[in-house]
C-alpha positions as CSV (number, residue, x, y, z in Angstrom):
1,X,227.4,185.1,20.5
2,X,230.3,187.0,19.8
3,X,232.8,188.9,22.3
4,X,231.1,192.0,22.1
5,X,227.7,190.6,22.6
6,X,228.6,189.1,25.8
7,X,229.9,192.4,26.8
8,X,226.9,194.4,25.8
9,X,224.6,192.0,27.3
10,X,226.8,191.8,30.5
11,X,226.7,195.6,30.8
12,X,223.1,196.0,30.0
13,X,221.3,193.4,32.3
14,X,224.0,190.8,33.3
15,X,222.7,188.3,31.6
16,X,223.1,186.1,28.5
17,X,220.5,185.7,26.2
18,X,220.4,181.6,27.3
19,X,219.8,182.9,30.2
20,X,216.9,185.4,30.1
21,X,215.1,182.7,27.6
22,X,215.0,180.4,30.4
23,X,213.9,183.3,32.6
24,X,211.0,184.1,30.0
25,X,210.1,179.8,29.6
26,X,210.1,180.1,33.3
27,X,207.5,183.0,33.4
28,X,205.6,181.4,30.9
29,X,205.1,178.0,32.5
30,X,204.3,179.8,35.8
31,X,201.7,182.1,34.1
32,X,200.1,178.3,33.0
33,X,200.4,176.8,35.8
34,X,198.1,179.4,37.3
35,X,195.8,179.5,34.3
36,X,195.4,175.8,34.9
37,X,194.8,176.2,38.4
38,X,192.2,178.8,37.6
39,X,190.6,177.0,35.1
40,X,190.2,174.1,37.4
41,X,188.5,176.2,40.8
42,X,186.5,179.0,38.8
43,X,183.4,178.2,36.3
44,X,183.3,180.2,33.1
45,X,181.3,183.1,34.6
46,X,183.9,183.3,37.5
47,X,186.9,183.4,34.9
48,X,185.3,186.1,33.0
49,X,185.0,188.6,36.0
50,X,188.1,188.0,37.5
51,X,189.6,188.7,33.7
52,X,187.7,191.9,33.7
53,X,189.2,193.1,37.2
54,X,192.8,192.2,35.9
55,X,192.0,194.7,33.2
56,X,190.7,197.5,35.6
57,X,192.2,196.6,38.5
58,X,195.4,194.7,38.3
59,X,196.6,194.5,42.1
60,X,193.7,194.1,43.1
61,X,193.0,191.7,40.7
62,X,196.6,189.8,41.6
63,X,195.5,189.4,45.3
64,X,192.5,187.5,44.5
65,X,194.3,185.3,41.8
66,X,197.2,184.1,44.2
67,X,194.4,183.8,47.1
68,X,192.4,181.8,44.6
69,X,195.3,179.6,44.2
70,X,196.6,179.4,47.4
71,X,193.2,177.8,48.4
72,X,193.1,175.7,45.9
73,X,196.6,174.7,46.5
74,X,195.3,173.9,50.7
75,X,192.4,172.0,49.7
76,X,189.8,174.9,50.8
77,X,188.4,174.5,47.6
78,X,186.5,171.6,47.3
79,X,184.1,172.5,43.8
80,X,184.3,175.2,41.2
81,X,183.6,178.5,42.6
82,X,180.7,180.4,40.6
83,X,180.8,184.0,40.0
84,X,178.4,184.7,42.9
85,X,181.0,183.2,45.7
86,X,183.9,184.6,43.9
87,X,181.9,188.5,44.3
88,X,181.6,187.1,48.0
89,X,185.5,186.8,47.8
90,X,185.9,190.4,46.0
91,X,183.8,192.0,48.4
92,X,185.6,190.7,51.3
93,X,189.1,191.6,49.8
94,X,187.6,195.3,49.0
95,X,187.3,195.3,52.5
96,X,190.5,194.4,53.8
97,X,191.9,196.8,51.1
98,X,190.0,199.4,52.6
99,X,190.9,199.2,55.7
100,X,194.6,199.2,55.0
101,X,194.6,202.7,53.2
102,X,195.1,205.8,54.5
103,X,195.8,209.4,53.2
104,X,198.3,211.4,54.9
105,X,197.3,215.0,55.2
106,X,200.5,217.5,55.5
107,X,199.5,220.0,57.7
108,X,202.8,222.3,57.5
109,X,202.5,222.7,53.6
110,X,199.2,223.5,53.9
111,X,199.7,226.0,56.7
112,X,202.8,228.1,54.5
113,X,200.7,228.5,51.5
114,X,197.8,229.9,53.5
115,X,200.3,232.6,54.5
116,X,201.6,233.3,50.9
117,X,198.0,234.7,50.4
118,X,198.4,237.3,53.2
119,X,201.2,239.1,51.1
């Protein structure tokens, strides 16, 4: 790379393009690690509905992978989940999920525009 290109690439995200390619090889060997992991713990079935939650329901769908692994990774698992026990695992994360959001109700906005109406 030139002088320029440094500069530009410096000034845009700090980093070389070396760099962010190792970055990227990085991400990618994660991302199979993980796959591999998955493959390993979950049958076929299993696989295919966690896919279809990362497609509708990506957080959600993150939680349960890195659970997934985490278990796998502690010796909980000790034989391939099937999809049944893995809707055990989804309905118990639903759950927790559940129980951690709220909705905040602001009473003071709701109170001025009531008396904008009495105008």
């Amino acid at each position: 790379m030139g002088l320029w290109e440094n500069f530009v690439c410096e000034a845009l995200g700090g980093q070389d393009g070396s760099s962010q390619q190792k970055a990227a090889e990085e991400r990618k060997q994660i991302e199979e690690m993980k796959h591999n992991i998955l493959t390993q713990v979950l049958t076929q079935e299993a696989r295919a509905r966690l896919n279809t939650l990362m497609i509708g329901k990506p957080e959600k769908g993150q939680i349960v992978e890195n659970m997934l692994i985490q278990m796998a990774r502690s010796g909980q698992l000790m034989e391939k989940l099937d999809e049944q026990q893995l809707i055990s695992i989804l309905e118990k994360v639903s759950k927790q999920m559940q129980k951690t959001s709220t909705v905040k109700f602001d009473r003071r906005r709701a109170a001025l525009d009531d008396s904008d109406e009495d105008l």
